[in-house]
Structure formats: C-alpha cells, structure tokens
LOSELO-478864 format. One record per residue (C-alpha): residue number from 1; residue in one letter; x, y, z. Coordinates in steps of 0.05 Angstrom, whole numbers. Layout:
% LOSELO-478864
(r NUM; a; (X; Y; Z)),
...
This chain:
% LOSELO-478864
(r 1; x; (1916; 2450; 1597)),
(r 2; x; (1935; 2449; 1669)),
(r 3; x; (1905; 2401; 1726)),
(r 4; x; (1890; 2405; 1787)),
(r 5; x; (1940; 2384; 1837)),
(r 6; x; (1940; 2319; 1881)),
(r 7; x; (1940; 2343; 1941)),
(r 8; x; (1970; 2301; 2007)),
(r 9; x; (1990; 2294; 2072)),
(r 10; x; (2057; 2281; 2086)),
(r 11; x; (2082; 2255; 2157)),
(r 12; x; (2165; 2261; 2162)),
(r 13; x; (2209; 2222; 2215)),
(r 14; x; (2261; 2289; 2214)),
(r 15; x; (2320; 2299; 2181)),
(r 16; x; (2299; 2301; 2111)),
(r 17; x; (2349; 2316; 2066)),
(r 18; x; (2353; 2386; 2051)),
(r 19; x; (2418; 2394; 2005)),
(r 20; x; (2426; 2339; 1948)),
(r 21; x; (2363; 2306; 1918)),
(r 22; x; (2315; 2336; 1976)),
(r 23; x; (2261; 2274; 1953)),
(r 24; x; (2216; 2290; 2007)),
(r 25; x; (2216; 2361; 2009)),
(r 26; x; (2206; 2364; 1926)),
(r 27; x; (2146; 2315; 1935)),
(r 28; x; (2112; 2362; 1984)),
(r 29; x; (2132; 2423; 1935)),
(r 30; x; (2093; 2386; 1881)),
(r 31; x; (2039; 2358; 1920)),
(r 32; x; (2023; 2438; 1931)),
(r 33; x; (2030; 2459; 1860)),
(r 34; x; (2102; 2461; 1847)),
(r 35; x; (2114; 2523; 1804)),
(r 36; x; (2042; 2552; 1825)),
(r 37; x; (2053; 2538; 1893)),
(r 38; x; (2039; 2580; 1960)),
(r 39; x; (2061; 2555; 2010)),
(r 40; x; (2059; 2570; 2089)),
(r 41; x; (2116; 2558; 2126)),
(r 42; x; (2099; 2545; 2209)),
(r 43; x; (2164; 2549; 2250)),
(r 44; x; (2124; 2542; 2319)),
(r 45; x; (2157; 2489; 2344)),
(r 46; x; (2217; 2508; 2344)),
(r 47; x; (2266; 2551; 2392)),
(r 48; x; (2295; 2582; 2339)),
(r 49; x; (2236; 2601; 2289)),
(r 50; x; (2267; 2658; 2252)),
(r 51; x; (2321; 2614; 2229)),
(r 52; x; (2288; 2552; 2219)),
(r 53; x; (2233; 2594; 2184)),
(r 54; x; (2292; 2627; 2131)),
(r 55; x; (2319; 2555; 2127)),
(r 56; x; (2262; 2520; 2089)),
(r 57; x; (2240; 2585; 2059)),
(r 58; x; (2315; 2588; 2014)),
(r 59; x; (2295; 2513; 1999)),
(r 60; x; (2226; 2521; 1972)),
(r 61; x; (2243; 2594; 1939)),
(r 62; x; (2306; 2551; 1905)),
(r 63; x; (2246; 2506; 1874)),
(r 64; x; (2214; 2557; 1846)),
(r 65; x; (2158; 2567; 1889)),
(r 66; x; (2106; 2631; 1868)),
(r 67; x; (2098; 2648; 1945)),
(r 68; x; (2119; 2635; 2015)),
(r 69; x; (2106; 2666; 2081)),
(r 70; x; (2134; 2646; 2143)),
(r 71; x; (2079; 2645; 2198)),
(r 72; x; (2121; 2657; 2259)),
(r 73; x; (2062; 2647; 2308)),
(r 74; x; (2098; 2660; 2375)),
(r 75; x; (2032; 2679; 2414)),
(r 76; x; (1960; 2640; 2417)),
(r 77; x; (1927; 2705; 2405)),
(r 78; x; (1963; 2703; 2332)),
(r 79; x; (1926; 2638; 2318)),
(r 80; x; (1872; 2693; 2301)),
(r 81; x; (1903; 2738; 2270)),
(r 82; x; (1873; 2765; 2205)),
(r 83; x; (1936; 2771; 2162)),
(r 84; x; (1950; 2689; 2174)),
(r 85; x; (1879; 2674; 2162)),
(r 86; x; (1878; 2702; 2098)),
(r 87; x; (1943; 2671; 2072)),
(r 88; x; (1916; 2603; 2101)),
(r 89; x; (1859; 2608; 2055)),
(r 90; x; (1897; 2630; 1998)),
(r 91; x; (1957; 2585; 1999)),
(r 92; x; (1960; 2512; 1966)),
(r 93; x; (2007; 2479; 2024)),
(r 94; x; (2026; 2483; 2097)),
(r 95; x; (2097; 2466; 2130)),
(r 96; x; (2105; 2445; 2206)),
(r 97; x; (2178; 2448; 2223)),
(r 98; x; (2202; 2413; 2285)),
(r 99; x; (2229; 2428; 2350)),
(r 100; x; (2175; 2414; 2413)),
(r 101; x; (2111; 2386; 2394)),
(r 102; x; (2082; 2412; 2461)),
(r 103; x; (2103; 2485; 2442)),
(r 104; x; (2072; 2474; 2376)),
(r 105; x; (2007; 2447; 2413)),
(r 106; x; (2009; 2497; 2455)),
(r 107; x; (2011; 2558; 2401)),
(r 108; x; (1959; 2526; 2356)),
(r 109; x; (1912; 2477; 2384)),
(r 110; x; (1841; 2502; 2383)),
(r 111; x; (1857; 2563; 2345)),
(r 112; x; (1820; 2582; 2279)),
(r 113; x; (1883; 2586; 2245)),
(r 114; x; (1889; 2516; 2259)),
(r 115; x; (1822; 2490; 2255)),
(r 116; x; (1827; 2519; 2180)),
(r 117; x; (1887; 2487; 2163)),
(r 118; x; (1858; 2422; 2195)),
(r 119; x; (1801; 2428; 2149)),
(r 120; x; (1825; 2440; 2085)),
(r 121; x; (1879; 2385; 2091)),
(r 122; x; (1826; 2334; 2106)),
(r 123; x; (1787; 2365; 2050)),
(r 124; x; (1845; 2351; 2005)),
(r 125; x; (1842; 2422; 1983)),
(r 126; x; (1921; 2444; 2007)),
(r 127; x; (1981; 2395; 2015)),
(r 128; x; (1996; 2393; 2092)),
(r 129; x; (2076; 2363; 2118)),
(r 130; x; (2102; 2363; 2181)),
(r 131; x; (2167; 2343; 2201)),
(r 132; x; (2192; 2308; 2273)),
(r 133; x; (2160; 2353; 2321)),
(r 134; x; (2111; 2373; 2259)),
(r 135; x; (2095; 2292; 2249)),
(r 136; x; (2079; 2277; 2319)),
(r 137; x; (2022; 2327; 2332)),
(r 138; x; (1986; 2286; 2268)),
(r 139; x; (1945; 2246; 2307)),
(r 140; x; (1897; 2260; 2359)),
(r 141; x; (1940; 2227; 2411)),
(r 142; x; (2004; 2243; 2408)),
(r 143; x; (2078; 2224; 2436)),
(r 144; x; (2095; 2286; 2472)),
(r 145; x; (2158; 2259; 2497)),
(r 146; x; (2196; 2204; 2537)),
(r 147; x; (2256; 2150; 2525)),
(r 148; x; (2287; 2100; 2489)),
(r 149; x; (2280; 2037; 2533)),
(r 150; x; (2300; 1963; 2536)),
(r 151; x; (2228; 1942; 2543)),
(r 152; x; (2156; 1969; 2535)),
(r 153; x; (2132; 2002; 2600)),
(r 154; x; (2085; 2062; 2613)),
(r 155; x; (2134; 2101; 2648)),
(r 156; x; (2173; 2101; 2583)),
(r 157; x; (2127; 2152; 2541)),
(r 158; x; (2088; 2212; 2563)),
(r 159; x; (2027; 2225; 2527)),
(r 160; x; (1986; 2282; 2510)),
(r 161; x; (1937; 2312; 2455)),
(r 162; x; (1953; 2327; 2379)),
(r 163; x; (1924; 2371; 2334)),
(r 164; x; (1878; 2321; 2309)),
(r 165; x; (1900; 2321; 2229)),
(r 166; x; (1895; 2233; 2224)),
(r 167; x; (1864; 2220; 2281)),
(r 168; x; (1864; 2152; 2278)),
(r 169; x; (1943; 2146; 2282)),
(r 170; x; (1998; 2151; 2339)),
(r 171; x; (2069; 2174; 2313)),
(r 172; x; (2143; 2168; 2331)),
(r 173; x; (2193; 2193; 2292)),
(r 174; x; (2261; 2190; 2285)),
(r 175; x; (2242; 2115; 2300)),
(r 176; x; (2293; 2064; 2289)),
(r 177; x; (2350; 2120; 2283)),
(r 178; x; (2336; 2133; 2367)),
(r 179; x; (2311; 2065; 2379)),
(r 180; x; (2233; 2080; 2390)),
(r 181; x; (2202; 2018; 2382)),
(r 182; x; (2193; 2001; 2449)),
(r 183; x; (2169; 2079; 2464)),
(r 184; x; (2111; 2064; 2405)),
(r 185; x; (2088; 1990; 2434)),
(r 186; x; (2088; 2027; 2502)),
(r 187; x; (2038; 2088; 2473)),
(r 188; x; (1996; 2033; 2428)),
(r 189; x; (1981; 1994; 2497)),
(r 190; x; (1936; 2049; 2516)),
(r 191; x; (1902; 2060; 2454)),
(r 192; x; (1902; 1980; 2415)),
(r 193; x; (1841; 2017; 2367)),
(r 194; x; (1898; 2069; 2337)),
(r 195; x; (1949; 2053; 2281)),
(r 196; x; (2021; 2063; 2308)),
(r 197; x; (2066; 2091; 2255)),
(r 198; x; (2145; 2095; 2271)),
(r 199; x; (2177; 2137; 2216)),
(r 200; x; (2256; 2135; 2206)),
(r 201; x; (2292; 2206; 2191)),
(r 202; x; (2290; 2222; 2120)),
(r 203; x; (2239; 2180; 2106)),
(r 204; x; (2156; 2199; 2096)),
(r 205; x; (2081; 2166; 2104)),
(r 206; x; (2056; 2205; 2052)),
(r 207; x; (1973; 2197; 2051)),
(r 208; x; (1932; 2204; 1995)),
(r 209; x; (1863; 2230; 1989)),
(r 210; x; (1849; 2159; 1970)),
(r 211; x; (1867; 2121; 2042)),
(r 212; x; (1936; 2103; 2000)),
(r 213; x; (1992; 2114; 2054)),
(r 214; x; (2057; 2115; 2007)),
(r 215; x; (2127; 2099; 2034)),
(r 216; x; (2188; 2148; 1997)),
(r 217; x; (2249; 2171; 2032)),
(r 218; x; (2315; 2133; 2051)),
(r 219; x; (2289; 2091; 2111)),
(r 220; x; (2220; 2053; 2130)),
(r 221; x; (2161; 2061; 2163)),
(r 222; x; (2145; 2014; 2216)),
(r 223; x; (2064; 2007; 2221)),
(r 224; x; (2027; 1975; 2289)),
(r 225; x; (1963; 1942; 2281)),
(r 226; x; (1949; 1936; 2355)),
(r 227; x; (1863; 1920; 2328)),
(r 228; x; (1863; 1848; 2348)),
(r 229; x; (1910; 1846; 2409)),
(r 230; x; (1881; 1793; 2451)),
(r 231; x; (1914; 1809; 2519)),
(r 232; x; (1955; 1859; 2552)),
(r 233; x; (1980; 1871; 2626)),
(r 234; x; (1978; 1948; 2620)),
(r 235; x; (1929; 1953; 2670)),
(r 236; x; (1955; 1900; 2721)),
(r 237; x; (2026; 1920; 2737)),
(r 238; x; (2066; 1981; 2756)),
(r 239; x; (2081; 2036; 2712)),
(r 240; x; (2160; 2008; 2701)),
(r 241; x; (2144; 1942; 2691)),
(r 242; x; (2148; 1907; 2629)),
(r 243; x; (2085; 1906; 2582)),
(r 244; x; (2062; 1841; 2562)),
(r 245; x; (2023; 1850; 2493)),
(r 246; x; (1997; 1787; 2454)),
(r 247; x; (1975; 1790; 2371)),
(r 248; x; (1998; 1851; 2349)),
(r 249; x; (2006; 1855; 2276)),
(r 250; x; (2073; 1893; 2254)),
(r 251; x; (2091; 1920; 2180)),
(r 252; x; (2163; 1943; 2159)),
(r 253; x; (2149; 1990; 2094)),
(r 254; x; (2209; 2026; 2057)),
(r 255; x; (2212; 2059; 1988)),
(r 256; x; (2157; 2044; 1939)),
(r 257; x; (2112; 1997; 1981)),
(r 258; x; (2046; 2029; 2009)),
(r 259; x; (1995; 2007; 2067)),
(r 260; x; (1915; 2004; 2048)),
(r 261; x; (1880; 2037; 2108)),
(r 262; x; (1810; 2013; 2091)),
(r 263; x; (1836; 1935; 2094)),
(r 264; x; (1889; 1952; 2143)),
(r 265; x; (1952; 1910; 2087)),
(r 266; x; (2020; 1926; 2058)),
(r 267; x; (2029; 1936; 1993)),
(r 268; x; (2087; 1926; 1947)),
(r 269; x; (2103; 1977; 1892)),
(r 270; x; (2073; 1935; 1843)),
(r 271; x; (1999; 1928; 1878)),
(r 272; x; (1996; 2004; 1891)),
C-alpha cells in the first residue's frame, strides 16, 4: 500500500552538501516522492544555468528520481510557456538554485509559471526548496542585497519584493557563515510584523503543512520575533546611523528542534 507523500517547503542558507550524506538535498528528494518523484529543476538565478542545472540534475538522477527537467527559463516570456506549464502541473517537487535573487525575480515574478508553482506549494500538493538566492525570494519582502556591517543601519540592506511563497517571513542566508545578523535586524526594522529567519549554509527551515518549521542540516537557524518591539529609531536618524531596537525576541534553532508558528515558540526535539 503506498501513501501519499508529506509534502514541504524547504528554505536552504546555501551550500548544502552535495557529495557525502547530502541530508538536505535527500529530505527534499523524499518530501517529493523519493523513488516516484518528478521533480523541476529552476536554474534562473544563476549565471551559469546550464551547469548549475546538470549539477543537481546528476544528484537527484543518482537518488533515483523517476523524472527531472531542468527549466532553464532565461526569458519572462518562458514563464508562459506551454511545455513548463505542463511539467509544473505534473511534477511532485520544484528546485530554486541560487545565484541573484533579483535575476530570479526578475524571470519569474508575476508569471503563471510561477503563480502555479506558488499555489500548489501552499496547497501542499508538490514539495517546493530553494537554496541561497532560491531561499531569499521566499518571502514577500525580500533581502535583495547589501553588507555585512558592525551595526544595524538602513543603508546596510537593500530591499525589494519576493515571490511571495511565506509571506509572512524575511530571509538571510548564508547567515552566521558571512556575518548577517546585523543585515537581518536592519531589514526587520522596517517590517517588526514579519518573522526574520537567518539560515546558516548547509543547514534548512523546513515547513510543514502543519505550521511545524523543522531545523536539519549542520548549522542553525536564527529566528526574529520583531511582534512586540516597543521602540525603534528607524525613522528618526540617518540612513548610516545605528538602529536602536528595544524587545525583540531572538531564537537560535539547530538540528532536531522546531519553531511553532501559530504560538510564535521553539521547540526541542522532544516537544515536536
């Protein structure tokens, strides 16, 4: 008797290990239907998509997936393009590679391809991952660039919009690998109602269906509850200056442990 799969979404800092155990990538292979699998691959983002396309197809054809197509949308016009459609409908996961969240904005945004793939993530029907560039476009506000700084500031992040799959996150990634903290605080003091998420490299937020956000991978994931911040001076000072922010609530998650989003609280292994 076979069941059906449970489907996720899985948000990865970069640099996921693609040789020895491959954790992350192996969850995502199951979490589309492992051996029954289809799975899209979307190298947008990156400058080299033809490679980086072959790359994880090798990997997930090594698993033993049933299918995989590389959807090397280049053009918007593609986002319409019959051929993708129909494999979007038919397949049981979706891959964003990374490179330049911006290009991958750029190519997908407000296309039907993407508003499909939107739709039956959310629906839980196909297992949707996205890797560094592919995490950051998660949210409906996302980190489109900027630095590592010594302090918060505005002039430290550029912002921009995602494509909208959580919208009720902000990302970083390769977090405290490239020393993004402050780069986070800085993009959370525009938008306190949003839950920050800073993900290390090899390391994934993996959500359930079931508001479950699941912690694997070798490093943590930092999570910003800006909800109940009771001041800030975002508004008051220049755009370099430093950014005073009061009552934030700050979780450091790593292997096993999971965050609730319904009551906003950690979890260990043992209460998940």
């Amino acid at each position: 008797m076979s069941f059906p799969t449970k489907t996720a979404i899985l948000i990865i800092g970069g640099a996921e290990d693609k040789v020895n155990g491959r954790e992350i990538l192996q969850t995502f292979w199951a979490r589309s239907g492992g051996s029954e699998a289809k799975i899209a691959i979307i190298p947008s983002a990156s400058r080299e998509p033809v490679l980086i396309g072959d790359r994880y197809q090798q990997i997930f054809d090594s698993m033993g997936t049933q299918l995989i197509k590389v959807l090397d949308i280049r053009d918007r016009a593609q986002g319409e393009d019959p051929y993708f459609q129909a494999f979007v409908e038919e397949c049981t996961g979706v891959f964003l590679t990374g490179g330049d969240q911006l290009r991958l904005c750029e190519l997908l945004a407000d296309t039907p391809l993407m508003h499909r793939i939107r739709q039956r993530a959310q629906q839980g029907e196909i297992s949707l991952a996205g890797t560094s560039a592919g995490a950051a476009v998660m949210g409906h506000h996302m980190i489109a660039g900027g630095s590592s700084g010594e302090w918060p500031n505005r002039s430290l992040v550029d912002m921009s919009l995602g494509l909208g799959i959580i919208p009720e996150i902000i990302v970083d990634q390769h977090f405290h690998n490239r020393n993004r903290m402050a780069r986070l605080l800085s993009a959370m003091s525009g938008h306190p109602e949003l839950l920050g998420l800073g993900i290390d490299e090899d390391t994934c937020a993996l959500f359930e269906q079931d508001g479950i956000v699941r912690v694997i991978g070798q490093g943590t994931v930092t999570f910003v509850d800006a909800r109940e911040m009771s001041y800030s001076n975002a508004g008051l000072v220049e755009a370099a200056n430093p950014l005073s922010l009061h009552n934030l609530r700050v979780h450091i998650l790593s292997q096993g442990d999971a965050y609730h989003l319904k009551y906003h609280r950690p979890m260990t292994q043992r209460e998940s």
